[in-house]
C-alpha positions in Angstrom: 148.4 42.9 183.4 148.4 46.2 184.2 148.8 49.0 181.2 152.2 49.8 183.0 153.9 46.9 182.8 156.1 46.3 179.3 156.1 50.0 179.5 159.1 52.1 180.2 159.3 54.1 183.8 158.5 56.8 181.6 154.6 55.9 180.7 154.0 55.3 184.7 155.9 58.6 185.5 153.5 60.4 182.5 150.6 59.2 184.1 151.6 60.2 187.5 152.1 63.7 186.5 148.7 63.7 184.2 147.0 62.4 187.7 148.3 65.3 189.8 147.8 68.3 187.6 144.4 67.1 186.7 143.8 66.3 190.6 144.6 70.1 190.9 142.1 70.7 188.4 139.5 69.0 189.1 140.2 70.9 192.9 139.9 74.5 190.8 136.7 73.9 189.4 134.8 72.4 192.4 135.8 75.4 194.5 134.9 78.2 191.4 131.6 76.4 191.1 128.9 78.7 192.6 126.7 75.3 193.3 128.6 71.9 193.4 127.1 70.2 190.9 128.8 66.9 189.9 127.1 66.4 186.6 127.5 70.1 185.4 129.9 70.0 182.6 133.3 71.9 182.9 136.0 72.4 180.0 139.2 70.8 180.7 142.1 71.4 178.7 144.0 67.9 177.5 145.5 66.8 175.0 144.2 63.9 172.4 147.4 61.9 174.3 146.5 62.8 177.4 142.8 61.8 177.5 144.0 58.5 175.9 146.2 57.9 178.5 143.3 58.5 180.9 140.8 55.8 178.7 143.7 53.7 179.2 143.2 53.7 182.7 140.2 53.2 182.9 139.6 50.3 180.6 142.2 48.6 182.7 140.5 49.2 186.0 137.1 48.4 184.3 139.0 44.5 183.3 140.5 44.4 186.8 137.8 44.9 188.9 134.4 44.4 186.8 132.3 43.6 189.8 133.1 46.8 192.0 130.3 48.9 192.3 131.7 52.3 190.8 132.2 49.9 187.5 128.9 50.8 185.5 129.9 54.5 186.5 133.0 54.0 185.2 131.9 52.3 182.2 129.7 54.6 181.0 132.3 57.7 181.5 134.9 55.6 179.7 132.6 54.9 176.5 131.3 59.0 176.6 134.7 60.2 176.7 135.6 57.6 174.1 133.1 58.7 171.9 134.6 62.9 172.4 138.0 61.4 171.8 136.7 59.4 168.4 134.7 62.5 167.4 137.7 65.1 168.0 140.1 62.8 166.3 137.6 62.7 163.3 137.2 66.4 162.9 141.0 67.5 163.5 142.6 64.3 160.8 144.8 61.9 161.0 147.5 64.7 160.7 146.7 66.3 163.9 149.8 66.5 166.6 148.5 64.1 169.8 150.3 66.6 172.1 148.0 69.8 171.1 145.7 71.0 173.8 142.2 70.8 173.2 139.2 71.9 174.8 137.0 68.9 176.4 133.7 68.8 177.9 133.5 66.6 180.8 131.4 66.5 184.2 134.0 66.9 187.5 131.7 63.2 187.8 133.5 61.9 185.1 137.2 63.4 185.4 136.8 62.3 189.2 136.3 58.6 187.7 139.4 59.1 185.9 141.3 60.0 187.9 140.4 57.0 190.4 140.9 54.9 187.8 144.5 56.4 187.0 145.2 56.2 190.6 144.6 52.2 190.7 146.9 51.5 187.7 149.6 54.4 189.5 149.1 51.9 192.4 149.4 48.5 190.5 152.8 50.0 188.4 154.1 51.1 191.9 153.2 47.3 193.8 154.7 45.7 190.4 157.9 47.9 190.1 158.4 47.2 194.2 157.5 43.6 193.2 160.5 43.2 190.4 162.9 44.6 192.9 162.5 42.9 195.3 162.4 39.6 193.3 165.6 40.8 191.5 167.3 41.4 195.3 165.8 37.8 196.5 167.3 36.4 193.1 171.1 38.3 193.5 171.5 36.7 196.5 
């Protein structure tokens, strides 16, 4: 199961638009970088939602595919950006609006696993939503 299924359109669509604007990004800072340096850390502004939504991605392509080699890279991203998440969630209280912007620290390494991550389970919600229609058609008729 895929975190977009049992979800409405609306999570899968959410994701999508999280995907491209952080694609964009992720573009913007490899090309203002003097030397590319994957493991340099850039600032990236998300929200507390928005970088769940990406761990959420992650952890399901971590389940789905645990033997592919970019796992242990992924792995490691998802439990440091975890940890930020945890930590910023401490410091700002239970109170703290999901949807407010923050400032994140994050390698273009690590949003790059992300993002392929979010671009599996985009994938998987489009194969599964193309799946249910055409089993509904098959079953109408």
């Amino acid at each position: 199961a895929t975190p977009m299924e049992g979800h409405a359109d609306g999570s899968a669509a959410a994701l999508k638009r999280l995907y491209t604007r952080t694609k964009s990004a992720l573009a913007q800072a490899v090309k203002e970088q003097s030397t590319p340096d994957d493991a340099a850390l850039v600032e990236w502004m998300f929200s507390f939602a928005e970088v769940h939504t990406l761990l959420g991605a992650a952890a399901a392509q971590i389940k789905a595919a645990p033997g592919a080699e970019s796992t242990p890279a992924l792995k490691r991203c998802y439990a440091r950006c975890r940890t930020a998440l945890l930590k910023a969630q401490a410091e700002k209280g239970s109170e703290e609006d999901s949807n407010l912007t923050e400032e994140w620290l994050f390698s273009c390494a690590e949003v790059r696993s992300l993002l392929s991550a979010a671009a599996a389970q985009i994938k998987a919600a489009a194969g599964g939503a193309a799946a249910a229609a055409a089993a509904g058609t098959s079953a109408a008729a």
